[in-house]
C-alpha positions as CSV (number, residue, x, y, z in Angstrom):
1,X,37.6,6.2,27.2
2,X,33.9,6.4,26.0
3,X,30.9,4.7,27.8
4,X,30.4,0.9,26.1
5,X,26.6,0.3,26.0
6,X,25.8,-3.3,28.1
7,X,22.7,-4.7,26.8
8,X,21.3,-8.3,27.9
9,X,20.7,-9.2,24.4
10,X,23.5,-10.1,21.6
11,X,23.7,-8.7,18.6
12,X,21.4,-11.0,16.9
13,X,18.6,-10.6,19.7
14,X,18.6,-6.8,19.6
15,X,18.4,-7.1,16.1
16,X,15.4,-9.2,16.4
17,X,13.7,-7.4,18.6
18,X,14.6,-3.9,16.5
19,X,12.6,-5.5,13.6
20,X,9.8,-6.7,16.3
21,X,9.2,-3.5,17.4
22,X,9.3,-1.9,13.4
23,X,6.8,-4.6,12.3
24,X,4.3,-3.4,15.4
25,X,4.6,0.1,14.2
26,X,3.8,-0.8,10.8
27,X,1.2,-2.7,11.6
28,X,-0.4,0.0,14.0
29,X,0.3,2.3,11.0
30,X,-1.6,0.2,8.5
31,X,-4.6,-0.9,10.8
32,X,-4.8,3.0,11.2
33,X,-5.1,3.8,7.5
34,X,-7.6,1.1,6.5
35,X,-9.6,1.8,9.2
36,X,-10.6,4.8,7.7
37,X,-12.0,6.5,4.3
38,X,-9.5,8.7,3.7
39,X,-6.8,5.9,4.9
40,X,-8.0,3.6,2.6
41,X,-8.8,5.6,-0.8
42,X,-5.3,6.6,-0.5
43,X,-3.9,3.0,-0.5
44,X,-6.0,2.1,-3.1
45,X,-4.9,4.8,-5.7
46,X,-1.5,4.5,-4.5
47,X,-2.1,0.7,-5.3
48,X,-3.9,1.4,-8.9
49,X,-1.7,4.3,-9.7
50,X,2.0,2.1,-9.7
51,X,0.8,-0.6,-11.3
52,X,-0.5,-3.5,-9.1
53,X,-2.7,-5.0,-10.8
54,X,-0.9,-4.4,-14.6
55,X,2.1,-5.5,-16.0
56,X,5.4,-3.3,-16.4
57,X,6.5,-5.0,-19.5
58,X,6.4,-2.3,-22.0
59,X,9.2,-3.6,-24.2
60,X,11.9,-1.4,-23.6
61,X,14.1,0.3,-20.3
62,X,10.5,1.5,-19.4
63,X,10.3,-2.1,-18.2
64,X,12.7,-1.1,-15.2
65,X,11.1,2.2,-14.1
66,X,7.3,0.7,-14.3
67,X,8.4,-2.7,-12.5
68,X,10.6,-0.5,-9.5
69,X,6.9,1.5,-8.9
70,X,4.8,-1.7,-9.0
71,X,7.3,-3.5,-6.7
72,X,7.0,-1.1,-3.8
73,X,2.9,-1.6,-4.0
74,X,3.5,-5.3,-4.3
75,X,5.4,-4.7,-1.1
76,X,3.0,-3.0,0.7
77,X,0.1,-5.2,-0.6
78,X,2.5,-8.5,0.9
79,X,3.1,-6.1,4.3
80,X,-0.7,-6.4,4.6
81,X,-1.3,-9.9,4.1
82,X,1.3,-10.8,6.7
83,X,0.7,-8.2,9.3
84,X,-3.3,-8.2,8.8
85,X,-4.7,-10.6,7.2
86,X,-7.1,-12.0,5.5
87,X,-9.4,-8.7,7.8
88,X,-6.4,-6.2,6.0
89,X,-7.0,-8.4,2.4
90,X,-10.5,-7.5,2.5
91,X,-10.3,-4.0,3.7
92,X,-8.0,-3.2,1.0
93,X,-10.5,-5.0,-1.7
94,X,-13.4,-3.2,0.0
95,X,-11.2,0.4,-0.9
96,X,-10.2,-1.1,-4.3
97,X,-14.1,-1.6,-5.3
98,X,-14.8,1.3,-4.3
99,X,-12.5,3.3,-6.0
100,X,-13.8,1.6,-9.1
101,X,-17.3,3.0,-8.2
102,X,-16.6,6.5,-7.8
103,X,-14.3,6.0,-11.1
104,X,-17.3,4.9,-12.8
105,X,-19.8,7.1,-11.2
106,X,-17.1,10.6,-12.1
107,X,-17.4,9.5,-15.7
108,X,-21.1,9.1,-15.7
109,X,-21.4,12.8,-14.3
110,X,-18.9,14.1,-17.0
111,X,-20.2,11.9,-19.7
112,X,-24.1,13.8,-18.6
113,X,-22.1,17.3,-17.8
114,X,-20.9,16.6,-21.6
115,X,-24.4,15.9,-23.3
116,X,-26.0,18.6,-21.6
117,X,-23.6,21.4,-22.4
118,X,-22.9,19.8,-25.9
């Protein structure tokens, strides 16, 4: 006969504290990446590239795919607001805008790249 694990917890306590000690590692994870440059850019194309901010209606089975991408950002984007905060919300708009101003500023230098060699 096998060893039966004892634990002081039932099964709906050690289930409790399983997803306790997943949400502190997320949020360790996530106050990791927005603390720095690289951390953040990447959250923030992640965020622009599958759709956050757009719709996934496209009028056909497209629908499905586009609204499957968006809804793991919208996940992550609702992961922040509960674990972080209003400090995480802010963080993440802080990458967002900035990502919009080296969007802006890459087509400027291609737009003069263009002009000159044109």
């Amino acid at each position: 006969m096998g060893k039966r694990y004892v634990s002081n917890y039932d099964g709906m306590d050690r289930q409790k504290w399983v997803r306790k000690a997943l949400e502190d590692e997320d949020k360790n994870a996530l106050e990791v990446l927005l603390k720095s440059h690289e951390g953040r850019w990447f959250i923030a194309r992640l965020m622009k590239n599958e759709g956050l901010t757009t719709t996934a209606f496209t009028g056909n089975s497209a629908t499905f795919y586009n609204e499957g991408r968006r809804a793991v950002v919208v996940e992550i984007y609702q992961t922040i607001k509960r674990l972080l905060g209003v400090d995480g919300i802010r963080q993440l708009h802080d990458a967002q805008e900035a990502l919009m101003e080296f969007e802006e500023k890459a087509l400027e230098q291609a737009e003069q790249r263009e002009a000159n060699n044109g």
